[in-house]
N, CA and C atoms as an extended XYZ file, in Angstrom:
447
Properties=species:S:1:pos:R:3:atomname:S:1:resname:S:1:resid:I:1 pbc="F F F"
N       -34.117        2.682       15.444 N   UNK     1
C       -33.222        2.803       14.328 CA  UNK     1
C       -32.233        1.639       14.342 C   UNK     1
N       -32.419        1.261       13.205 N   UNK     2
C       -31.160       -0.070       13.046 CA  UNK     2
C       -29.935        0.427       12.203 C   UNK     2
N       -28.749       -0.313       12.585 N   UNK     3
C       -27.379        0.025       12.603 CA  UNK     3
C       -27.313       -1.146       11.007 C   UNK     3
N       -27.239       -0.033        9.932 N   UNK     4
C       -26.583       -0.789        8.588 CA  UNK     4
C       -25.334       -1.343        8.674 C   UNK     4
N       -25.589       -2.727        8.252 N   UNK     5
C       -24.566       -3.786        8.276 CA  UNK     5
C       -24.726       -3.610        6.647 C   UNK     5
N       -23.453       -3.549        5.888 N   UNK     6
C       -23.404       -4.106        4.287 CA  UNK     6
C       -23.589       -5.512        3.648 C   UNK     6
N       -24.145       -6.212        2.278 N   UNK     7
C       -24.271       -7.358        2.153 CA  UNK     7
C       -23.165       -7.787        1.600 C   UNK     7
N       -22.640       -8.419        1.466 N   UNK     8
C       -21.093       -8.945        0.521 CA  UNK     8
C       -21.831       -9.012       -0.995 C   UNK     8
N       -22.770       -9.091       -1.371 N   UNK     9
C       -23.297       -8.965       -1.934 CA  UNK     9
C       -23.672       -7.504       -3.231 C   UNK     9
N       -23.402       -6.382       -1.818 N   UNK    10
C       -23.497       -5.147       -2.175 CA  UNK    10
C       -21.817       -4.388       -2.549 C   UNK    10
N       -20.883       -5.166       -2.164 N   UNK    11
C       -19.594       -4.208       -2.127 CA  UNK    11
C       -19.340       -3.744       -3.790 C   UNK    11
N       -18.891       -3.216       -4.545 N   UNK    12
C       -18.896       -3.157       -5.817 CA  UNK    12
C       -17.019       -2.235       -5.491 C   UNK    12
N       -16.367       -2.747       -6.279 N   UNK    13
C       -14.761       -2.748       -5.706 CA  UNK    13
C       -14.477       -2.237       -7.292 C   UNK    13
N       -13.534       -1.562       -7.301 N   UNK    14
C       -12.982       -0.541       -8.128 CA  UNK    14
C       -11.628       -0.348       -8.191 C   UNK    14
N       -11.158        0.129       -9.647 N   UNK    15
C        -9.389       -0.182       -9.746 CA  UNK    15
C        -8.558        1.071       -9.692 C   UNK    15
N        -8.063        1.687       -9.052 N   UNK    16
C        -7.130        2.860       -8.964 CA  UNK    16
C        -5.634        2.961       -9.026 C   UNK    16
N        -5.174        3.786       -9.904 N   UNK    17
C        -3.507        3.275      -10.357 CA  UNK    17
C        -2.880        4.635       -9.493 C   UNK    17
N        -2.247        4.435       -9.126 N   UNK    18
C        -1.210        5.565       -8.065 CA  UNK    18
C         0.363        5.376       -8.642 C   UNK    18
N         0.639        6.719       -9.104 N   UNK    19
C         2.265        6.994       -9.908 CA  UNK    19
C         2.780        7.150       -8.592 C   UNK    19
N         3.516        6.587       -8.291 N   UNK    20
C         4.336        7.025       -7.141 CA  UNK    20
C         5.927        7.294       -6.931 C   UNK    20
N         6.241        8.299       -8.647 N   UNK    21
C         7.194        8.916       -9.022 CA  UNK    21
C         7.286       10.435       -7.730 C   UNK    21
N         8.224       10.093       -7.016 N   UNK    22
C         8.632       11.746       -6.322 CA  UNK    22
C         7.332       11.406       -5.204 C   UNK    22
N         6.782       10.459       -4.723 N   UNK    23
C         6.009       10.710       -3.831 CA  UNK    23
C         6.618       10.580       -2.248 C   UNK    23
N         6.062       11.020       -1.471 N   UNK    24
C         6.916       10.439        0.044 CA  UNK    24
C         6.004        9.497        0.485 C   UNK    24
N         6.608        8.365        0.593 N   UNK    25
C         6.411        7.183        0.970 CA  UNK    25
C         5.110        7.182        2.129 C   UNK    25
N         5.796        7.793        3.241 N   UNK    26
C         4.825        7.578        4.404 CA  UNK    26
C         3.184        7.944        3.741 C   UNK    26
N         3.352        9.086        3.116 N   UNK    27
C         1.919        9.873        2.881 CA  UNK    27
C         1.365        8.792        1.921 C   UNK    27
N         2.234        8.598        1.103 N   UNK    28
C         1.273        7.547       -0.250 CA  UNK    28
C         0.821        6.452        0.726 C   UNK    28
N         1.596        5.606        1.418 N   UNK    29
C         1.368        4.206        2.178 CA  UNK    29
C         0.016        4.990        2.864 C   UNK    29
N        -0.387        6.217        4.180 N   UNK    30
C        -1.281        5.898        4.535 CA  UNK    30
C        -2.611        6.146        3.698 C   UNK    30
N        -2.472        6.796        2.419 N   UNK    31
C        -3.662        6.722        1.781 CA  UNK    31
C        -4.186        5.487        1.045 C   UNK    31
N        -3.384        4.617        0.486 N   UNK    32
C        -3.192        3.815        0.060 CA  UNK    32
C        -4.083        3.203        0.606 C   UNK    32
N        -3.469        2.727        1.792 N   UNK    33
C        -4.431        1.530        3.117 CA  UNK    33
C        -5.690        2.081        3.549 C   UNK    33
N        -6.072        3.118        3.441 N   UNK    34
C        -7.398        3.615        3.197 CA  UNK    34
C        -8.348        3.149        2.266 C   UNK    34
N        -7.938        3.445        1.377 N   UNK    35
C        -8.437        2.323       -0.083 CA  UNK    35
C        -8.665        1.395        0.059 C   UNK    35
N        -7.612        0.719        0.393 N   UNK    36
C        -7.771       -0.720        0.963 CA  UNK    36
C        -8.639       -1.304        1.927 C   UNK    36
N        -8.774       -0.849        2.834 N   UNK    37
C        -9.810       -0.639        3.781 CA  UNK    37
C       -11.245       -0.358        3.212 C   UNK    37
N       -10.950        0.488        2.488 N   UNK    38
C       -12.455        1.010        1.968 CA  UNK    38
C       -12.700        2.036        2.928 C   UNK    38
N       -12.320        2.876        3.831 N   UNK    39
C       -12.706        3.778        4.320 CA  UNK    39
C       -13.147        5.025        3.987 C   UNK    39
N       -12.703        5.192        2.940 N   UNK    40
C       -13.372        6.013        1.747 CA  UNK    40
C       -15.118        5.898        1.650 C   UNK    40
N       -15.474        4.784        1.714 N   UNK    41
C       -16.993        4.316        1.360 CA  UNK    41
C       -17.724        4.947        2.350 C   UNK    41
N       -19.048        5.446        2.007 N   UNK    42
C       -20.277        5.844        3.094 CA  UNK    42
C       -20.296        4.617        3.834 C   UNK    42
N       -20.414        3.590        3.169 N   UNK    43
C       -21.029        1.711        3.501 CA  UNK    43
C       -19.486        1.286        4.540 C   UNK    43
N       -18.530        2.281        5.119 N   UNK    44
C       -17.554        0.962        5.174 CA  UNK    44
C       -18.211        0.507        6.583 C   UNK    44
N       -17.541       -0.290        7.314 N   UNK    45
C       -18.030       -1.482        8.301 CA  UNK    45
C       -16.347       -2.021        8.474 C   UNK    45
N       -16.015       -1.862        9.641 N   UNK    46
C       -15.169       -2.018       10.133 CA  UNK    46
C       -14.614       -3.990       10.300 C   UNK    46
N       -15.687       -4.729       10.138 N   UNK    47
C       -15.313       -5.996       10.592 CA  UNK    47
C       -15.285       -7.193        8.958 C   UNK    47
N       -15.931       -5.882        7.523 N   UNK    48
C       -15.872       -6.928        6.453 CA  UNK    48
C       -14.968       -5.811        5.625 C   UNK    48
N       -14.177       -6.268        4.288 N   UNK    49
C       -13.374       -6.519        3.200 CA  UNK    49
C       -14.146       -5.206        2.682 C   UNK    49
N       -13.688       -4.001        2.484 N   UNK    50
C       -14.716       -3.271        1.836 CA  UNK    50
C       -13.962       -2.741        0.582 C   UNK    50
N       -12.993       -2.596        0.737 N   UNK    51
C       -11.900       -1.829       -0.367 CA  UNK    51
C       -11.716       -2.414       -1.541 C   UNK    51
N       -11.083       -1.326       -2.184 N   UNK    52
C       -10.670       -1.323       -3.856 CA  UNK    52
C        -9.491       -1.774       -3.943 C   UNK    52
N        -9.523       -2.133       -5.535 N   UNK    53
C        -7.472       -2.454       -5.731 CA  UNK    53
C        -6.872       -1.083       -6.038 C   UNK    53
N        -5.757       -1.365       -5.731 N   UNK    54
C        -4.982       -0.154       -5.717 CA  UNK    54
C        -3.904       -0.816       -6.197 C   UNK    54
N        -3.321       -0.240       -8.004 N   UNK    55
C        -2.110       -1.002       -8.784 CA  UNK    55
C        -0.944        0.702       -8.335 C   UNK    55
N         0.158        0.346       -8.000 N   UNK    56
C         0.674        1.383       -7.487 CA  UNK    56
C         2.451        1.122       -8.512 C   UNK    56
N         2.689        2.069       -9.336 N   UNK    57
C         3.815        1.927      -10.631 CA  UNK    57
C         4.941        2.623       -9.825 C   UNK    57
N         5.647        2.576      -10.345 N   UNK    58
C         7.073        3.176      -10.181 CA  UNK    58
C         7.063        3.080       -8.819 C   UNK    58
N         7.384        2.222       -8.424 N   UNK    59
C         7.504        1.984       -6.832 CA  UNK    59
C         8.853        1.992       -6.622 C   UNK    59
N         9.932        2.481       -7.431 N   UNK    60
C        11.252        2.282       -7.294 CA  UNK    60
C        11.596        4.247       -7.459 C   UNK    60
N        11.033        4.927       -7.737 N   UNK    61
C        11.117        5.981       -7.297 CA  UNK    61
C        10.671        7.136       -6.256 C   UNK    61
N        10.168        5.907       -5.338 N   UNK    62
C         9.623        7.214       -4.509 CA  UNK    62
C        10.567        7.342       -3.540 C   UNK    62
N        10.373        8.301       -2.653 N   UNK    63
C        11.474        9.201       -1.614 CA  UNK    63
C        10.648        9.240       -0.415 C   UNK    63
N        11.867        9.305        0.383 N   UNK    64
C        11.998        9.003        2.007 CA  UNK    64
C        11.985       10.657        2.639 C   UNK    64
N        11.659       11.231        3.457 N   UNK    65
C        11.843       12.515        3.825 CA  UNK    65
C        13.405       12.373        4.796 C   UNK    65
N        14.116       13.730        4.955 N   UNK    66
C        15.028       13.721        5.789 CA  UNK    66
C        16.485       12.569        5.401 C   UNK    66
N        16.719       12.176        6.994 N   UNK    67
C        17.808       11.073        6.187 CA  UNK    67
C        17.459        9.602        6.498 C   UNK    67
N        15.902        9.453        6.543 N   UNK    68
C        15.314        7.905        6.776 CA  UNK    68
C        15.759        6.982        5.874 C   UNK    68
N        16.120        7.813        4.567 N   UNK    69
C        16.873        6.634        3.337 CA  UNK    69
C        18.123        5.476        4.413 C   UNK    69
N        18.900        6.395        5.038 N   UNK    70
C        20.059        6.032        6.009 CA  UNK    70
C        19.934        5.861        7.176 C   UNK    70
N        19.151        5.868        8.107 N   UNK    71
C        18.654        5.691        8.975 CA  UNK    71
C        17.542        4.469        9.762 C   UNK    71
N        16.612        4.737        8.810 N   UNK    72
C        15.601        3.810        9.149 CA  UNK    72
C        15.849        2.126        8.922 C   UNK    72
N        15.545        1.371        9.441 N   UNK    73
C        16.237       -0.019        9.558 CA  UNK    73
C        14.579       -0.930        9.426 C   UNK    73
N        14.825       -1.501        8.348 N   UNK    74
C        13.628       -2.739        7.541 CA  UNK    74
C        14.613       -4.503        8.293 C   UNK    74
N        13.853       -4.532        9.505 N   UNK    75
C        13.929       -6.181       10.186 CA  UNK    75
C        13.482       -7.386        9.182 C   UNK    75
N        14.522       -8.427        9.365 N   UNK    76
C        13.320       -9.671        8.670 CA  UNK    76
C        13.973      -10.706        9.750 C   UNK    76
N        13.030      -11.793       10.222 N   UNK    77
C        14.004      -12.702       11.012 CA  UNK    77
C        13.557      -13.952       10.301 C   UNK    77
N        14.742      -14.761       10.444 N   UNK    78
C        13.911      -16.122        9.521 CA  UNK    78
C        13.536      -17.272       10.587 C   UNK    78
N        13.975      -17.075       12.002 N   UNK    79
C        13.063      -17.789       12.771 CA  UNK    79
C        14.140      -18.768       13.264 C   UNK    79
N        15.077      -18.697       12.680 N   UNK    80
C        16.277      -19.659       13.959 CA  UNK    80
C        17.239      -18.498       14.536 C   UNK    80
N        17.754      -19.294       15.590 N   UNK    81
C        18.676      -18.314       16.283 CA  UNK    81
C        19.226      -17.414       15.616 C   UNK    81
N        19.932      -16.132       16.270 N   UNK    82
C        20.826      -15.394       14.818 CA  UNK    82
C        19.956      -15.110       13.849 C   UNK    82
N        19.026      -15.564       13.481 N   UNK    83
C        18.684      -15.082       12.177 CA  UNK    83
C        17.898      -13.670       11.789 C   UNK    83
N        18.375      -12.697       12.378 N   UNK    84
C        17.442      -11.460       12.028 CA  UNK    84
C        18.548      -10.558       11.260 C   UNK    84
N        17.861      -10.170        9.948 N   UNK    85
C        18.731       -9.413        9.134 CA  UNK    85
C        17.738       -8.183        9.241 C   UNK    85
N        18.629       -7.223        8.763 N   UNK    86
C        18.560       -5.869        8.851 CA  UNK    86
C        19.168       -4.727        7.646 C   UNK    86
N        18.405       -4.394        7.390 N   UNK    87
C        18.499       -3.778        6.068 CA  UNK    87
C        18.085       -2.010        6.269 C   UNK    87
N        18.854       -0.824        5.653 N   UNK    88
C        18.307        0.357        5.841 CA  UNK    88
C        17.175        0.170        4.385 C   UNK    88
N        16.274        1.173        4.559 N   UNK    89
C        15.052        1.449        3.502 CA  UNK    89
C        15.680        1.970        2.086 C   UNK    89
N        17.074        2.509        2.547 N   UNK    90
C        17.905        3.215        1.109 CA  UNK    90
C        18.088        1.736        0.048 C   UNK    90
N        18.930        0.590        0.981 N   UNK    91
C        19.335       -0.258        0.532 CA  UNK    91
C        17.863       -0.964       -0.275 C   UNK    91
N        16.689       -0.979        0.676 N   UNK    92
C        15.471       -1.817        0.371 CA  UNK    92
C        14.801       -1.426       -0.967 C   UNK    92
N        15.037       -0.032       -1.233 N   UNK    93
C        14.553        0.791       -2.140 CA  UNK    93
C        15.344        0.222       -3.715 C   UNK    93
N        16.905        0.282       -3.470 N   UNK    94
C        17.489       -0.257       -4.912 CA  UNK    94
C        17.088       -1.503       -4.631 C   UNK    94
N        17.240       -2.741       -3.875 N   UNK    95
C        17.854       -4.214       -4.306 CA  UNK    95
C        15.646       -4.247       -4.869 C   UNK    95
N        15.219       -4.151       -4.124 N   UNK    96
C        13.368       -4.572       -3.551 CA  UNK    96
C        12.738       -3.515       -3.550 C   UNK    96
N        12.414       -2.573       -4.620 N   UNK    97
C        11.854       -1.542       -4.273 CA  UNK    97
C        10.133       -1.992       -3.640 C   UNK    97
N         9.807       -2.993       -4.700 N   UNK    98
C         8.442       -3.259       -4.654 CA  UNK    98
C         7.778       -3.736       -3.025 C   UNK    98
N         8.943       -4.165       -2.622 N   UNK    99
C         8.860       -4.659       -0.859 CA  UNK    99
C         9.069       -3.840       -0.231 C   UNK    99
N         9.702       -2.595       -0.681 N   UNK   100
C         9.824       -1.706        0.586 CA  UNK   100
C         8.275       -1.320        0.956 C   UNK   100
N         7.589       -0.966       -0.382 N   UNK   101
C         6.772       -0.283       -0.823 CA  UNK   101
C         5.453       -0.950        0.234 C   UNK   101
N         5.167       -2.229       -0.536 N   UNK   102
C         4.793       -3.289        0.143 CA  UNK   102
C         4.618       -3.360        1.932 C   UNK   102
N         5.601       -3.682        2.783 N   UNK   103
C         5.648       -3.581        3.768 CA  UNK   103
C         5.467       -2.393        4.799 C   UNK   103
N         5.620       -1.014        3.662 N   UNK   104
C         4.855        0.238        4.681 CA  UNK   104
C         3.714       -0.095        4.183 C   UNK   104
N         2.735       -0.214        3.316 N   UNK   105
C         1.251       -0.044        3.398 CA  UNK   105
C         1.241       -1.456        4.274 C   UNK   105
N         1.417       -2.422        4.069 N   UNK   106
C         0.604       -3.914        4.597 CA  UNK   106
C         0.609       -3.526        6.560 C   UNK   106
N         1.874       -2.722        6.643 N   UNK   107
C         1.760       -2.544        8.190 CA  UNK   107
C         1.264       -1.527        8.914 C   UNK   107
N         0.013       -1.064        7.393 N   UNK   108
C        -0.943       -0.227        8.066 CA  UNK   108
C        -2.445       -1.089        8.287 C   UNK   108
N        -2.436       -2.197        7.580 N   UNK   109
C        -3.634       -2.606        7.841 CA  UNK   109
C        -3.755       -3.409        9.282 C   UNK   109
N        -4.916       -4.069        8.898 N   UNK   110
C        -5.407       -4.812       10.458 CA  UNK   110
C        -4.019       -6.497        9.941 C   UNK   110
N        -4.142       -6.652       11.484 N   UNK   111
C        -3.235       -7.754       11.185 CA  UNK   111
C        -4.133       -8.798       12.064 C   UNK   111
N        -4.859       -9.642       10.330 N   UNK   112
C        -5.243      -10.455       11.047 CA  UNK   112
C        -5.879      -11.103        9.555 C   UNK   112
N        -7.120      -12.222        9.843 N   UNK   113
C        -7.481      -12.910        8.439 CA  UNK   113
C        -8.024      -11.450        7.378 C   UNK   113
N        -8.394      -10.368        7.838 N   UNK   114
C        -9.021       -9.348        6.966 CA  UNK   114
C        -7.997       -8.823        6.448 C   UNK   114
N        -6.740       -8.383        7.287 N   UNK   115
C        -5.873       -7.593        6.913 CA  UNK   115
C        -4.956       -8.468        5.786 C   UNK   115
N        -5.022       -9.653        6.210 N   UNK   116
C        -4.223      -10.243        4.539 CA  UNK   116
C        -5.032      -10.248        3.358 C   UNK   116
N        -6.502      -10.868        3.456 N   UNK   117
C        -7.482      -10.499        2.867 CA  UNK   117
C        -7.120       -9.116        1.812 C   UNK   117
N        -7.717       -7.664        2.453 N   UNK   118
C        -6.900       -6.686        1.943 CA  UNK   118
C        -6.025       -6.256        1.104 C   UNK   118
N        -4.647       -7.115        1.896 N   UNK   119
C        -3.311       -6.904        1.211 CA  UNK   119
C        -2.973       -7.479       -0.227 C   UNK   119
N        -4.142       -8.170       -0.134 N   UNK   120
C        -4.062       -9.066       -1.968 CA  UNK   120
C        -4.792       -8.273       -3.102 C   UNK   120
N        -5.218       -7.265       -2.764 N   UNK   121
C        -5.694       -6.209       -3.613 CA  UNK   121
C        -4.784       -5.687       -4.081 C   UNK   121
N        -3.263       -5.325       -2.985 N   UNK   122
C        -2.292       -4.685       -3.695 CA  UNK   122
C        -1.407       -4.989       -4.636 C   UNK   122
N        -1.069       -3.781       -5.400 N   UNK   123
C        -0.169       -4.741       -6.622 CA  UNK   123
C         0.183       -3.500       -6.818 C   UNK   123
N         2.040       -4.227       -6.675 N   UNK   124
C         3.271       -3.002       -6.947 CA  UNK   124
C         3.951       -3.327       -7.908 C   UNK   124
N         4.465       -2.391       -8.488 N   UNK   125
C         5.351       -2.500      -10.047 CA  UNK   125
C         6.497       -1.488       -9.582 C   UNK   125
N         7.703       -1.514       -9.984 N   UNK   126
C         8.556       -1.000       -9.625 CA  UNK   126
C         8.935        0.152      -10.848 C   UNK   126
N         8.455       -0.809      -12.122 N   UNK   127
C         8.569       -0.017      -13.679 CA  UNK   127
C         7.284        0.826      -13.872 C   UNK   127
N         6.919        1.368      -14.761 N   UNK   128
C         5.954        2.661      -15.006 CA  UNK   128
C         4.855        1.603      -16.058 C   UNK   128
N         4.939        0.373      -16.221 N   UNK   129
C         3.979       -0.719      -16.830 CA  UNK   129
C         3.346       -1.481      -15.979 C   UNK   129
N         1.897       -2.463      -15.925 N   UNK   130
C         1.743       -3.098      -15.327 CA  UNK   130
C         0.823       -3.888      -16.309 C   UNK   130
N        -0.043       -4.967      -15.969 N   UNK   131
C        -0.568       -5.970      -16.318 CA  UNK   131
C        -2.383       -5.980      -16.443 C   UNK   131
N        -2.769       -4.688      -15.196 N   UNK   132
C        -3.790       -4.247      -15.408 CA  UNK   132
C        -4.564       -3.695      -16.269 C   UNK   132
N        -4.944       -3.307      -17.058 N   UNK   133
C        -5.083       -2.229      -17.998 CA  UNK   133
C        -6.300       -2.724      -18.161 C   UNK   133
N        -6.672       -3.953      -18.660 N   UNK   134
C        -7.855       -4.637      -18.604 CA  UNK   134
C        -9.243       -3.851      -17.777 C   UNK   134
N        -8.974       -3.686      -16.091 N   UNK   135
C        -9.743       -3.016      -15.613 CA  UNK   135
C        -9.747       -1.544      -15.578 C   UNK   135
N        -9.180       -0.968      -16.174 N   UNK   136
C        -9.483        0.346      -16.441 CA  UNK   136
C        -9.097        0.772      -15.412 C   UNK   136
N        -8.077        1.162      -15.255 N   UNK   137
C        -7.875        1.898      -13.190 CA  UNK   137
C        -7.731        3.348      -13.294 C   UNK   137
N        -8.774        4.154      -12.913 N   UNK   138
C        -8.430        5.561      -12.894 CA  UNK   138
C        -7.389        5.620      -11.617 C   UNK   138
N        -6.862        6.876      -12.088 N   UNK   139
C        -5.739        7.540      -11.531 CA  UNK   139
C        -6.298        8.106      -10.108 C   UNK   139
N        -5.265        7.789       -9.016 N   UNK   140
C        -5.266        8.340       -7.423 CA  UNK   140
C        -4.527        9.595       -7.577 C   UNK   140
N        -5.265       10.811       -6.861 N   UNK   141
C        -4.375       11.818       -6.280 CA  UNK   141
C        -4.440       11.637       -5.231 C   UNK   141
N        -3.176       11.716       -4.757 N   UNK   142
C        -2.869       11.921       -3.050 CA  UNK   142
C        -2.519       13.321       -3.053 C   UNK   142
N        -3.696       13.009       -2.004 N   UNK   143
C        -4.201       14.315       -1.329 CA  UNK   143
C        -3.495       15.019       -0.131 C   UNK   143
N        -2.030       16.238       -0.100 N   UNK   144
C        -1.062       16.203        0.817 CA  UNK   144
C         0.348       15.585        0.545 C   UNK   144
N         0.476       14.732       -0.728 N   UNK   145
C         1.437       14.297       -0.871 CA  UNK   145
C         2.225       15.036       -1.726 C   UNK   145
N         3.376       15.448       -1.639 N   UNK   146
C         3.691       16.334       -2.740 CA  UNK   146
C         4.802       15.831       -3.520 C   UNK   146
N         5.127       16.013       -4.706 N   UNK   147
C         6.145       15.416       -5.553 CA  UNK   147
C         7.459       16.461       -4.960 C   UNK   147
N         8.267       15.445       -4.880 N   UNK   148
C        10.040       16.020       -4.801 CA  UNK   148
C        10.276       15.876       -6.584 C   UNK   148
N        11.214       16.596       -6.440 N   UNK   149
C        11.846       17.103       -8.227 CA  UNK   149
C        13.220       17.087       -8.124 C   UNK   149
């Protein structure tokens, strides 16, 4: 018995829009990167690009569980001495929602040439519009994620 390898040839990639009004962050980010991954697929293969785009809207309303809004601390360093700023996720959420958003899924993937690969599938909107429409993106339920009200 031989071990199916996929052809690049064969991947056929697909557009999914995720509202992520009232969602909790953590749960949307790890389904998200699933997608991305393609782990979803019978065909996936751990070492090639298998995943779909995933256009993800209102990225400026989703919610933090507990008091991680105030708590949790988003690092950036710019690479000279001193230079590491520090930001809570509350703050990241008004100034950058689309980066908060951003930086929990991307730091679920592989970190490496695939995992940026990947990360260019994603596309965050902070407003309830986007640019896609063209490909037709059916709608993601997250599965476990539940809307706050």
């Amino acid at each position: 018995m031989k071990t199916y390898s996929p052809k690049a040839s064969e991947i056929e990639r697909d557009w999914f829009i995720v509202d992520a009004e009232g969602l909790t962050l953590g749960r949307m980010a790890t389904e998200v990167a699933r997608i991305l991954r393609g782990k979803h697929k019978p065909t996936f293969a751990p070492h090639m690009d298998m995943g779909d785009h995933v256009i993800i809207i209102n990225a400026g309303k989703v919610v933090l569980t507990s008091d991680k809004a105030d708590r949790k601390l988003v690092h950036h360093h710019s690479g000279y001495p001193g230079g590491l700023k520090s930001r809570t996720y509350g703050e990241m959420l008004q100034v950058r929602p689309a980066d908060a958003v951003r930086q929990s899924i991307v730091g679920m993937l592989p970190k490496n040439r695939l995992g940026r690969q990947q990360a260019r599938k994603l596309k965050i909107y902070a407003a309830d519009t986007h640019p896609h429409s063209a490909q037709k993106p059916t709608p993601l339920e997250i599965a476990g994620a539940r809307r706050e009200n």
